[in-house]
MMTF fields as JSON, N, C-alpha, C and O atoms, coordinates in Angstrom:
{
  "mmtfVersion": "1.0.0",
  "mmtfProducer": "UNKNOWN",
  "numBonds": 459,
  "numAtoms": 460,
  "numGroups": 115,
  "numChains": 1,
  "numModels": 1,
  "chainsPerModel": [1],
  "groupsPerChain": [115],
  "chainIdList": ["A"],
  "bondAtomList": [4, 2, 8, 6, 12, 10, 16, 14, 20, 18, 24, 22, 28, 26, 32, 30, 36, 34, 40, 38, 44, 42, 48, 46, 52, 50, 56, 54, 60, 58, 64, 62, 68, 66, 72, 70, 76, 74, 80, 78, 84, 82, 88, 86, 92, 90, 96, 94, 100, 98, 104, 102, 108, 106, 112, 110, 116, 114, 120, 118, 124, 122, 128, 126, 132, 130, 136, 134, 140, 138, 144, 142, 148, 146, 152, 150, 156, 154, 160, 158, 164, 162, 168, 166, 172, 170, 176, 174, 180, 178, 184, 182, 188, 186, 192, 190, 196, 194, 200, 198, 204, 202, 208, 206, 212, 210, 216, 214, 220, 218, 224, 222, 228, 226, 232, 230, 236, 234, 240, 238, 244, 242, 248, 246, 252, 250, 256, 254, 260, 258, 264, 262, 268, 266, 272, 270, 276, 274, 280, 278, 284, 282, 288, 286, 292, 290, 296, 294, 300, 298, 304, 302, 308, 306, 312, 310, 316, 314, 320, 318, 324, 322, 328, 326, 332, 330, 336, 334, 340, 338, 344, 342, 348, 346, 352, 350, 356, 354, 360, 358, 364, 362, 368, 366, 372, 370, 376, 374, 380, 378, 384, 382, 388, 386, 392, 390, 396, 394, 400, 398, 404, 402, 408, 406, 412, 410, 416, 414, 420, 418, 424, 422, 428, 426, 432, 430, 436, 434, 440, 438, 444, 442, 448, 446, 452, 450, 456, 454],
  "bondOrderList": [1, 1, 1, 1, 1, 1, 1, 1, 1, 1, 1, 1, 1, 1, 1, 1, 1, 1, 1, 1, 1, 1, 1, 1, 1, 1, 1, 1, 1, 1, 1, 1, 1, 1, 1, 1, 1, 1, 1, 1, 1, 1, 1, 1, 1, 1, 1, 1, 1, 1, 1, 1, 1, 1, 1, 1, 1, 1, 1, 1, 1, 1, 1, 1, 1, 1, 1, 1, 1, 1, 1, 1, 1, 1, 1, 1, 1, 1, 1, 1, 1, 1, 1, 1, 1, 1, 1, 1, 1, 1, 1, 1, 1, 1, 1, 1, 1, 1, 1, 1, 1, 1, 1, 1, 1, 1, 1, 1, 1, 1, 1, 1, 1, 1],
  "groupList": [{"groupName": "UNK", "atomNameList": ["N", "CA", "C", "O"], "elementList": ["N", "C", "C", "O"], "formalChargeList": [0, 0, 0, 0], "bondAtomList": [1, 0, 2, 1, 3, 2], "bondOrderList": [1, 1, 2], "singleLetterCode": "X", "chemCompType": "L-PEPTIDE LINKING"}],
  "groupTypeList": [0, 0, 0, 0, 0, 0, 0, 0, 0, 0, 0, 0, 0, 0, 0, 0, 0, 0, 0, 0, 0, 0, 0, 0, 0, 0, 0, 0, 0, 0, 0, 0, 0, 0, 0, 0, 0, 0, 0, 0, 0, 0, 0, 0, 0, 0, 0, 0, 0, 0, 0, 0, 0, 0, 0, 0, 0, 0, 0, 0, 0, 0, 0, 0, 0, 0, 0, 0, 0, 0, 0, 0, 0, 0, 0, 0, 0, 0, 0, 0, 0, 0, 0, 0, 0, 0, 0, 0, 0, 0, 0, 0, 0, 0, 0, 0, 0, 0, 0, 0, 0, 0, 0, 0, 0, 0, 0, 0, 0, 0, 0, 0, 0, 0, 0],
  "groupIdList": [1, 2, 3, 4, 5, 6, 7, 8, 9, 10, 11, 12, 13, 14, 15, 16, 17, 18, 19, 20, 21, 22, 23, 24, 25, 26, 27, 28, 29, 30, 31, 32, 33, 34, 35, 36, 37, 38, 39, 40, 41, 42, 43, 44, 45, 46, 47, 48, 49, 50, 51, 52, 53, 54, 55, 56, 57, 58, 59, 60, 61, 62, 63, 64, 65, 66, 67, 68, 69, 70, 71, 72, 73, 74, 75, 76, 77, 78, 79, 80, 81, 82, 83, 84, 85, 86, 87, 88, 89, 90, 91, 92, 93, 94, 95, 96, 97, 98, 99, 100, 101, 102, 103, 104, 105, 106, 107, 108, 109, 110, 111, 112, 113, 114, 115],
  "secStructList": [7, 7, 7, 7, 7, 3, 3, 3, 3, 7, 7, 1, 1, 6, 4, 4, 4, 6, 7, 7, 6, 6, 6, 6, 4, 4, 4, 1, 1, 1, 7, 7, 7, 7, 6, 6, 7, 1, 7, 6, 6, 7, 6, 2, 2, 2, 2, 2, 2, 2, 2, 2, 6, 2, 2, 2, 2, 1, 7, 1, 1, 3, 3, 3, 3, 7, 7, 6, 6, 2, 2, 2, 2, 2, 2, 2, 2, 2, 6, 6, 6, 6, 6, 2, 2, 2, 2, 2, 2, 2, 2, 1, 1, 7, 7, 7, 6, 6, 7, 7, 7, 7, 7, 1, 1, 1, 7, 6, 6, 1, 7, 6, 6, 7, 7],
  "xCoordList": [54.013, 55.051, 54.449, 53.792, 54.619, 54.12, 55.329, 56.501, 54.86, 55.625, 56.258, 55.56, 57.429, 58.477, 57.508, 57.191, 57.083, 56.638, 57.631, 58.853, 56.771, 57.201, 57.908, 57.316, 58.98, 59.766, 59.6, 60.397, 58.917, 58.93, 59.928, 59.451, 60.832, 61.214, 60.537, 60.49, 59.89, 59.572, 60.335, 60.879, 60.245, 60.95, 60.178, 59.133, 60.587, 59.949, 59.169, 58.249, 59.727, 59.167, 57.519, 56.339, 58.186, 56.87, 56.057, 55.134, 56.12, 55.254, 53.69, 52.966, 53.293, 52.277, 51.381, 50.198, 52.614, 51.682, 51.517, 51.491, 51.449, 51.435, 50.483, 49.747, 50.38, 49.637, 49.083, 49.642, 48.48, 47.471, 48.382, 49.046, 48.248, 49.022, 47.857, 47.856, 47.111, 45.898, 46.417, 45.745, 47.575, 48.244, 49.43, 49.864, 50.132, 51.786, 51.314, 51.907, 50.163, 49.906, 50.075, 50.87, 49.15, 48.823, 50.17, 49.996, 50.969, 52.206, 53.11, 54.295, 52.712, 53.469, 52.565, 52.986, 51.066, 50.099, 51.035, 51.422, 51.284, 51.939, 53.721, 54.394, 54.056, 55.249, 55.891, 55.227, 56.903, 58.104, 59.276, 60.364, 59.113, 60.103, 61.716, 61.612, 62.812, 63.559, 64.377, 64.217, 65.635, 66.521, 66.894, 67.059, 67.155, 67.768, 66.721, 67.344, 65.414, 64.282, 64.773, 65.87, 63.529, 62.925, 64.227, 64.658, 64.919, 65.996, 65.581, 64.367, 66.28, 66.328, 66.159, 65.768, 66.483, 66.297, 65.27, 65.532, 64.114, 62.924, 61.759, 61.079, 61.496, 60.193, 59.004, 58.135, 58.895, 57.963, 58.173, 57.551, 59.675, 60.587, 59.686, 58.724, 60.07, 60.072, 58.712, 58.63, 57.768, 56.464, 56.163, 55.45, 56.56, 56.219, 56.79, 56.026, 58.205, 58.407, 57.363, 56.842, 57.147, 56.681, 55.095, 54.352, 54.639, 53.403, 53.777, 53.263, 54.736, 54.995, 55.506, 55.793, 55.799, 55.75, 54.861, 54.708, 53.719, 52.35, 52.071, 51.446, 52.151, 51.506, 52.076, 51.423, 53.417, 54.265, 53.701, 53.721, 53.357, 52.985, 51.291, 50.862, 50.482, 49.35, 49.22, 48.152, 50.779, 50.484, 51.171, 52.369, 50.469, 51.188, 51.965, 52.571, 51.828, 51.938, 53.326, 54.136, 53.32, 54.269, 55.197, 54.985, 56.215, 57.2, 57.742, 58.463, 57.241, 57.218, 59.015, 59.419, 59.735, 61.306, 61.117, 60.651, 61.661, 62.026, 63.118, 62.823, 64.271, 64.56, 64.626, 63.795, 65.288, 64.844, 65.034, 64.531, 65.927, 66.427, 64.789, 64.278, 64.542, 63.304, 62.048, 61.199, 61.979, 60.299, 60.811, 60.205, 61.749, 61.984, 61.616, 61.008, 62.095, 61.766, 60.39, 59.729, 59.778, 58.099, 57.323, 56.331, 57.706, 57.17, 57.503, 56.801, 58.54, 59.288, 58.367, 57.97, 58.059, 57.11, 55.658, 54.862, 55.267, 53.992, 53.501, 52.422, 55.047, 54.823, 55.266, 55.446, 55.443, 55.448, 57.065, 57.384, 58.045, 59.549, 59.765, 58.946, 60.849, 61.65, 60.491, 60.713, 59.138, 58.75, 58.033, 57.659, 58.002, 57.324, 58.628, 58.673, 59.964, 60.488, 61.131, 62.175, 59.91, 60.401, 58.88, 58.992, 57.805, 56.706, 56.874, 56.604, 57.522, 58.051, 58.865, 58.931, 59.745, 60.903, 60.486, 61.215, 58.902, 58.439, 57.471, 57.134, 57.176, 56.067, 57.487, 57.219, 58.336, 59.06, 60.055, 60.522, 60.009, 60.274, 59.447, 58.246, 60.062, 59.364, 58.912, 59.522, 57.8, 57.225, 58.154, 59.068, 58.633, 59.704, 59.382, 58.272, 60.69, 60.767, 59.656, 59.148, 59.279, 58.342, 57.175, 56.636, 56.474, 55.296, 54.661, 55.094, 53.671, 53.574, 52.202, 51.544, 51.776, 50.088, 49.725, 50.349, 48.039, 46.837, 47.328, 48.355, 46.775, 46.724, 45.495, 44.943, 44.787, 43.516, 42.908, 43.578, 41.317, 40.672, 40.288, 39.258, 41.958, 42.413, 41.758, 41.997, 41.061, 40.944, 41.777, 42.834, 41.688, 43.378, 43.454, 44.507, 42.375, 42.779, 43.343, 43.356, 43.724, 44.046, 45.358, 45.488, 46.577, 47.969, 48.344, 47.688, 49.1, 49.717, 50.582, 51.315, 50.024, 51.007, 50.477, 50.959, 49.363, 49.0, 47.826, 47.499, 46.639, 45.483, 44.05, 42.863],
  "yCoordList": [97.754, 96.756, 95.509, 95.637, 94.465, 93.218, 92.729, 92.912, 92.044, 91.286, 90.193, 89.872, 89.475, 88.4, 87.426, 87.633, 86.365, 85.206, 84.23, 84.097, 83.677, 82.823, 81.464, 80.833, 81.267, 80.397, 78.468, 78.254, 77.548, 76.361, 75.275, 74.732, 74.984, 73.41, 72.347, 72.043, 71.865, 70.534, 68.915, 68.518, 68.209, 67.131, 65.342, 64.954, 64.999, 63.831, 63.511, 62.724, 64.239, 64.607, 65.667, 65.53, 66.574, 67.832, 67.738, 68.552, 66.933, 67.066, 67.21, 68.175, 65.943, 65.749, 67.028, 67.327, 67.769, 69.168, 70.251, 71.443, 70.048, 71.405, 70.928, 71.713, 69.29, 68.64, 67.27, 66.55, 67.188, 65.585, 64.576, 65.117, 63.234, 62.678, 62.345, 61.392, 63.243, 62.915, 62.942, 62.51, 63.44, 63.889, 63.277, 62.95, 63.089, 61.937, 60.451, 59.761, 60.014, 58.576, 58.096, 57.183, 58.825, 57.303, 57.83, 57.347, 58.267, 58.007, 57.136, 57.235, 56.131, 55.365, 54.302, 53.185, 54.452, 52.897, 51.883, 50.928, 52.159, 50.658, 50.542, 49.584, 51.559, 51.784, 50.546, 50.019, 50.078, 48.915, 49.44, 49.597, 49.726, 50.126, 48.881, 48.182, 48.802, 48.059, 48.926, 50.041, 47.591, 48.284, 49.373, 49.811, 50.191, 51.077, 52.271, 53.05, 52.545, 53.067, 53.622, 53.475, 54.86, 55.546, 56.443, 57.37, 56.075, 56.778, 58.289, 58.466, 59.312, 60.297, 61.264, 62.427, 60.669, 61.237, 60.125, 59.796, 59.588, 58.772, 59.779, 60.304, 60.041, 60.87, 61.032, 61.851, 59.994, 60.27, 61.718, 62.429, 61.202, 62.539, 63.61, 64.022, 64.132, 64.621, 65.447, 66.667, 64.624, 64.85, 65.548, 66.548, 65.209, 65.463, 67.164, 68.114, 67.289, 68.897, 69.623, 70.675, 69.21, 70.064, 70.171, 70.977, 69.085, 69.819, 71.165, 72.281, 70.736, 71.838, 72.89, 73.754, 73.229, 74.8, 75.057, 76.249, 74.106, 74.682, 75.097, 76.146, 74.928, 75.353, 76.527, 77.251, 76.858, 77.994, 79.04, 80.267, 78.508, 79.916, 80.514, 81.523, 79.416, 79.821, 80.594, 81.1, 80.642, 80.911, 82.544, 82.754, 83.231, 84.398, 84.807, 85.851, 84.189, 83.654, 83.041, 83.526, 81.645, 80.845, 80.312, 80.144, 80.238, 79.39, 78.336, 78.583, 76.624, 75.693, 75.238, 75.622, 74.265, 74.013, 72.836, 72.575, 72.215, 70.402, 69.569, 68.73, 69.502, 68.774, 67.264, 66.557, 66.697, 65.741, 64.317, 63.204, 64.797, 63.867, 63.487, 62.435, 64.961, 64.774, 64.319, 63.703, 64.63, 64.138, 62.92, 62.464, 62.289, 61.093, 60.131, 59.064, 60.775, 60.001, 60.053, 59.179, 61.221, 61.251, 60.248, 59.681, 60.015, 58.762, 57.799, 56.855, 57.624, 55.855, 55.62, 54.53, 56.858, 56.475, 56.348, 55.673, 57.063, 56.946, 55.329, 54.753, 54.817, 53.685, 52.79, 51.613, 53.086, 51.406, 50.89, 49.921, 51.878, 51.699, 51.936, 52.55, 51.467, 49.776, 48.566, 47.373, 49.089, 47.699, 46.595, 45.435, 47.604, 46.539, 45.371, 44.195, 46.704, 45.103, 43.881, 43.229, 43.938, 43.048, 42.284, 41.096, 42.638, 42.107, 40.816, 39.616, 41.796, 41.267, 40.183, 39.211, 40.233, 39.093, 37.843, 36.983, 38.062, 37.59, 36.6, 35.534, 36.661, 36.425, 35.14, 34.013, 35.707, 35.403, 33.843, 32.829, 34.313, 32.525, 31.492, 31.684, 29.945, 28.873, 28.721, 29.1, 28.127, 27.437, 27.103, 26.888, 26.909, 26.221, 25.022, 24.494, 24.485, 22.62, 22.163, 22.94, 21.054, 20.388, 20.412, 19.312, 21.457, 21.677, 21.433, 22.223, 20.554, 20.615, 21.24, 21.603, 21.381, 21.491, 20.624, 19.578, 20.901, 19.455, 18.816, 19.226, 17.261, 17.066, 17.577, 18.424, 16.902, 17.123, 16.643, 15.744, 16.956, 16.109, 16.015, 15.782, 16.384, 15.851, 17.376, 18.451, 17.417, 19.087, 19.641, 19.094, 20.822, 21.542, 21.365, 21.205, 21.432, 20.848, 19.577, 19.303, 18.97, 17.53, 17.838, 18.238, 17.406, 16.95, 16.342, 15.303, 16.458, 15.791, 14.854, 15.054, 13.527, 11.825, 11.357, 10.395, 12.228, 11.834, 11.796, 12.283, 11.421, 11.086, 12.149, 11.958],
  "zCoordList": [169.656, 169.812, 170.466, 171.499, 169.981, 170.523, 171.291, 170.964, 172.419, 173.537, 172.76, 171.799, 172.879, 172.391, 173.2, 174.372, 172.46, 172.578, 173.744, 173.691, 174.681, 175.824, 174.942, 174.066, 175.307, 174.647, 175.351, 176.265, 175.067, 176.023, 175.363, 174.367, 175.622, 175.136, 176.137, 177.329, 174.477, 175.072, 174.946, 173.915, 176.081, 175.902, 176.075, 175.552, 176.464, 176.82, 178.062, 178.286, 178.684, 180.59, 180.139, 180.461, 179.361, 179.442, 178.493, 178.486, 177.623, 176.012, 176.547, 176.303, 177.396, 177.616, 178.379, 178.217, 179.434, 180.008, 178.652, 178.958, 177.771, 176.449, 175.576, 174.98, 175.374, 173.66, 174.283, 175.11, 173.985, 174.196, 172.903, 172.018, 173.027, 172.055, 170.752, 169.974, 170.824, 169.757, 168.313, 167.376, 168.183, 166.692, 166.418, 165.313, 167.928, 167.936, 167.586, 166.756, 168.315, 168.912, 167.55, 167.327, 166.287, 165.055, 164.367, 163.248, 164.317, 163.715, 164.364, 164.046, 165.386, 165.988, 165.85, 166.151, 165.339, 165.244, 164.882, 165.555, 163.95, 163.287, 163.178, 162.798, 163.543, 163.463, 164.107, 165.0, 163.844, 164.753, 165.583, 165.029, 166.903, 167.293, 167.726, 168.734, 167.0, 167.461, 168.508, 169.006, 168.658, 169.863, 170.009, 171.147, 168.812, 168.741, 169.385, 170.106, 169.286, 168.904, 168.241, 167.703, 168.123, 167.144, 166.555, 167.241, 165.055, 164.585, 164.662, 164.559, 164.809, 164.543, 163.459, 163.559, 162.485, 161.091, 160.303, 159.146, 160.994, 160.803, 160.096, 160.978, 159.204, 158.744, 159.584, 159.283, 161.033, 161.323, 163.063, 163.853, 162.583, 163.389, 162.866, 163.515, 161.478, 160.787, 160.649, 160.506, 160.713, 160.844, 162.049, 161.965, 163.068, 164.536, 164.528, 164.704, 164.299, 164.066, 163.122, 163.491, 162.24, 161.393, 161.695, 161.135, 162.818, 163.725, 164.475, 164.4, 165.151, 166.356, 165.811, 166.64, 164.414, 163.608, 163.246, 162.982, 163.004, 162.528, 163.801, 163.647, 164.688, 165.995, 166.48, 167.231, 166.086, 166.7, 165.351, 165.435, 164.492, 163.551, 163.544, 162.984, 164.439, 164.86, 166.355, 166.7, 167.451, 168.581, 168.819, 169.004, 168.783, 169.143, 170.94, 171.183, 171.494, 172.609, 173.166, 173.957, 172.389, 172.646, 170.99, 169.79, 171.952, 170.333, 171.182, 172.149, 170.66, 170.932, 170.017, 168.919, 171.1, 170.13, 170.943, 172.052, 169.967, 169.994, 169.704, 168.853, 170.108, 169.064, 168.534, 169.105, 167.73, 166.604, 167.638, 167.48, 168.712, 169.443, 170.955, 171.341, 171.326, 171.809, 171.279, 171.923, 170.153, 169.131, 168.645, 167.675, 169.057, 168.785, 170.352, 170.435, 171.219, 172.773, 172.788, 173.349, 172.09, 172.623, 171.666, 172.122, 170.428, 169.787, 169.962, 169.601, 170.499, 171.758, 172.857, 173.268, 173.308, 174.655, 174.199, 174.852, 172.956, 172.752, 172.339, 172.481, 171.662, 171.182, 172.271, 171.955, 173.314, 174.117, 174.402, 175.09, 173.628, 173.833, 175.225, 175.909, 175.676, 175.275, 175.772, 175.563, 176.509, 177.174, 175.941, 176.109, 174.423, 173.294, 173.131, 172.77, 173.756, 172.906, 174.146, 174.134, 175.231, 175.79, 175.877, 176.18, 175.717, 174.884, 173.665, 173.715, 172.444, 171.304, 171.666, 170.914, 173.137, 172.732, 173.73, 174.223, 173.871, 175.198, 173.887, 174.403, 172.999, 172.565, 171.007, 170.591, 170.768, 169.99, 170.676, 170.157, 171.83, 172.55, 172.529, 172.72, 172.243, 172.238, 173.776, 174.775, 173.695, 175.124, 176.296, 175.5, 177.28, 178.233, 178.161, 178.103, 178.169, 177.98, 178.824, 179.633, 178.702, 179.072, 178.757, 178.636, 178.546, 178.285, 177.088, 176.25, 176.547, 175.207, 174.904, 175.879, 173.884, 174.015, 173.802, 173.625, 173.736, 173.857, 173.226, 172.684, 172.925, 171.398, 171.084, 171.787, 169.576, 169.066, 170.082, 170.59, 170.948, 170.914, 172.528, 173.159, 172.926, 174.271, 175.213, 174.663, 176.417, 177.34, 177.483, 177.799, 177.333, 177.544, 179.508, 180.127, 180.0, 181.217, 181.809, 183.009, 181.0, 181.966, 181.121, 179.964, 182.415, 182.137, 181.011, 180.934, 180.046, 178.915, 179.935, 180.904, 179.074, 179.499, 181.0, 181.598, 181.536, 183.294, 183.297, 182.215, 184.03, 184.436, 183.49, 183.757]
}
């Protein structure tokens, strides 16, 4: 008789004590996270479970459970959610009044219109 396998849910807090993000991280390379993040029913959800059954059918040991709502927080955090999108909305604003750039020609060190 074999022993019943140690049961772990993982979440967004614990992922990292069980798996390195060596296999989450590039499914978030290029990914865009908006406000909403990472939808739930996103394929790359999708992907992320269907690691953690390959892993529960190699572990005699442990049975790893996730759900769609957690392997979704762990690819939000892998990707930089919410602080990309204050990055993104940091980079998407015009200059603050006053400031212009060089012209041609001109050092970017010396004052525009002053000495």
């Amino acid at each position: 008789m074999t022993a019943p396998k140690r049961t772990i849910h993982l979440t967004g807090d614990n992922f990292a004590d069980y798996f390195s993000d060596d296999y989450p991280a590039p499914l978030v390379e290029r990914l865009r996270v908006g406000e909403g993040g990472v939808d739930r029913d996103h394929p790359i959800v999708t992907k992320l479970l269907e690691r953690l059954a390959e892993k529960n059918e190699r572990s005699a040991l442990v049975q790893y459970n996730m759900t769609r709502h957690d392997a979704a927080v762990v690819l939000e955090q892998l990707a930089g959610y919410p602080n990309c999108l204050f990055v993104a909305a940091a980079f998407a604003q015009p200059p603050p009044t006053g400031i212009s750039p060089p012209a041609p020609g001109r050092p970017k060190n010396k004052p525009v219109g002053g000495g």
